[in-house]
N, C-alpha and C positions, 0 to 999 in steps of 0.2 A: 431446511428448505423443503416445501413438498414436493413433487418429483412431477415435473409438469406435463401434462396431456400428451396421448399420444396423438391425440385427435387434431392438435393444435392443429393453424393453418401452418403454410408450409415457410411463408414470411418469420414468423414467430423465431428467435432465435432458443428460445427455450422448446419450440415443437419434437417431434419423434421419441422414440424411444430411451426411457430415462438412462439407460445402459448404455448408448452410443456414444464411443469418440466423437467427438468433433473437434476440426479447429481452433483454436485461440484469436477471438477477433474481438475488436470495440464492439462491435453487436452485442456478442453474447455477454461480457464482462458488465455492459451497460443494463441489460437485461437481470442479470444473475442479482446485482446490487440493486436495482430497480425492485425486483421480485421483495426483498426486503425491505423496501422503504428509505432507502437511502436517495439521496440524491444525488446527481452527479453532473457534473458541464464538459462538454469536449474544448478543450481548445483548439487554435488553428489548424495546429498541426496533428490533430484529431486524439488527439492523449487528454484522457477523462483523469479528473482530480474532484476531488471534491471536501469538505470541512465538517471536520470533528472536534468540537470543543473548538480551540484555538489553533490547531493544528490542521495543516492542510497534507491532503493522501491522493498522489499520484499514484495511477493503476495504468504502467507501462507496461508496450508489448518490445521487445527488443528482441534482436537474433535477427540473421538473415530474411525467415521468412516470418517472425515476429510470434516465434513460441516459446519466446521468454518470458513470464510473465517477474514483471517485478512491480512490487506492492511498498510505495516510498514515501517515509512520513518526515516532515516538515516540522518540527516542534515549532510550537509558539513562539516561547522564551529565547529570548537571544541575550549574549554577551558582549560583555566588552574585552577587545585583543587580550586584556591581559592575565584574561581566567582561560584561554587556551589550553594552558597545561593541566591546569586541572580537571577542565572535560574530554582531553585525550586521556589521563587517568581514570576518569568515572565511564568513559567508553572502554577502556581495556577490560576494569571489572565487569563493565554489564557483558561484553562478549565473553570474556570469560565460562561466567556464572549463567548465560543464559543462549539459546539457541538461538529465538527469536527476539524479537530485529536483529541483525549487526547492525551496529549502531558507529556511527563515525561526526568528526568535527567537520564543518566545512566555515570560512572564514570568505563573506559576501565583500565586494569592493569596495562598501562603504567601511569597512570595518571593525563590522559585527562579526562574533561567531555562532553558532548556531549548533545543534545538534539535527543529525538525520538517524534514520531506524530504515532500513531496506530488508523486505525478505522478498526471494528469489527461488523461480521455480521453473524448471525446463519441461514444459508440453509438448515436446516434437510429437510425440506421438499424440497427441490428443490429451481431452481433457471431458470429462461431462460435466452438468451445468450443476449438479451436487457436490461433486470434487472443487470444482471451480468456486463451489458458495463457502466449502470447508477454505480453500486455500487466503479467499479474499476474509472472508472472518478472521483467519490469523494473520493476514497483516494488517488488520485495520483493531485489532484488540491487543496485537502485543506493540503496535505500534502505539496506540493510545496508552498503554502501560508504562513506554518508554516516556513519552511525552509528558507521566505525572510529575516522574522520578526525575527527568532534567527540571520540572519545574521547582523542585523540593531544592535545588542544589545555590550553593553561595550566590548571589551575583546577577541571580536571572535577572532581565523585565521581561514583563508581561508583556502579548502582543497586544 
């Protein structure tokens, strides 16, 4: 990411000095993935997601005053109940064997299962809009790596 203006206006969530902490906000998260070409939609409740391949990538701020960032991928492919165990198995290996995503089953009401890919990152102190572009890049690449690998596995559909 190139290291945006100092000149900016003062509205700009990318403006001031490329070296400055700042806060963790929808601003700047929308800005930093904008800056690259991505696109994104807020919903109601103002948490930005947007779509990779078949997989959908919420970029949550969570924590009290919301400097958590967590970066949470949706895999496409879903299952059916009864391959459950064997994607709590291919989740164990991939955290295992890998840092990012943790990777977990979750089991929708209709009774589909699904895999998700979360990585997670504490900004109480800040964050600047280069850090922020490293952080969002790996959860949206190892998130998409995760999301090939369930799609490779017994049982999928496609979404």
């Amino acid at each position: 990411m190139a290291s945006p203006g100092i000149e900016d206006g003062p509205d700009d969530p990318l403006a001031g000095h490329p070296r400055s902490l700042r806060p963790l906000t929808g601003a700047l998260i929308a800005a930093v993935l904008g800056n690259r070409g991505y696109a994104v939609t807020a919903d109601p409740d103002g948490d930005l997601f947007g779509r990779w391949d078949d997989n959908l990538i919420w970029f949550l701020r969570l924590g009290e005053a919301g400097e958590l960032l967590q970066v949470r991928t949706m895999v496409g492919p879903t299952f059916p109940i009864e391959r459950v165990p064997e994607l709590y198995a291919f989740c164990n290996s991939w955290n295992h064997d890998r840092l990012w995503p943790k990777a977990f089953v979750h089991v929708d009401d209709d009774g589909w299962a699904r895999v998700y890919g979360e990585v997670i990152t504490d900004l109480e102190r800040g964050v600047t809009p280069h850090q922020l572009d490293q952080l969002l890049d790996c959860g949206i690449s190892t998130g998409c790596q995760l999301a090939a690998e369930v799609g490779r596995l017994p049982g999928a559909v496609p979404a």
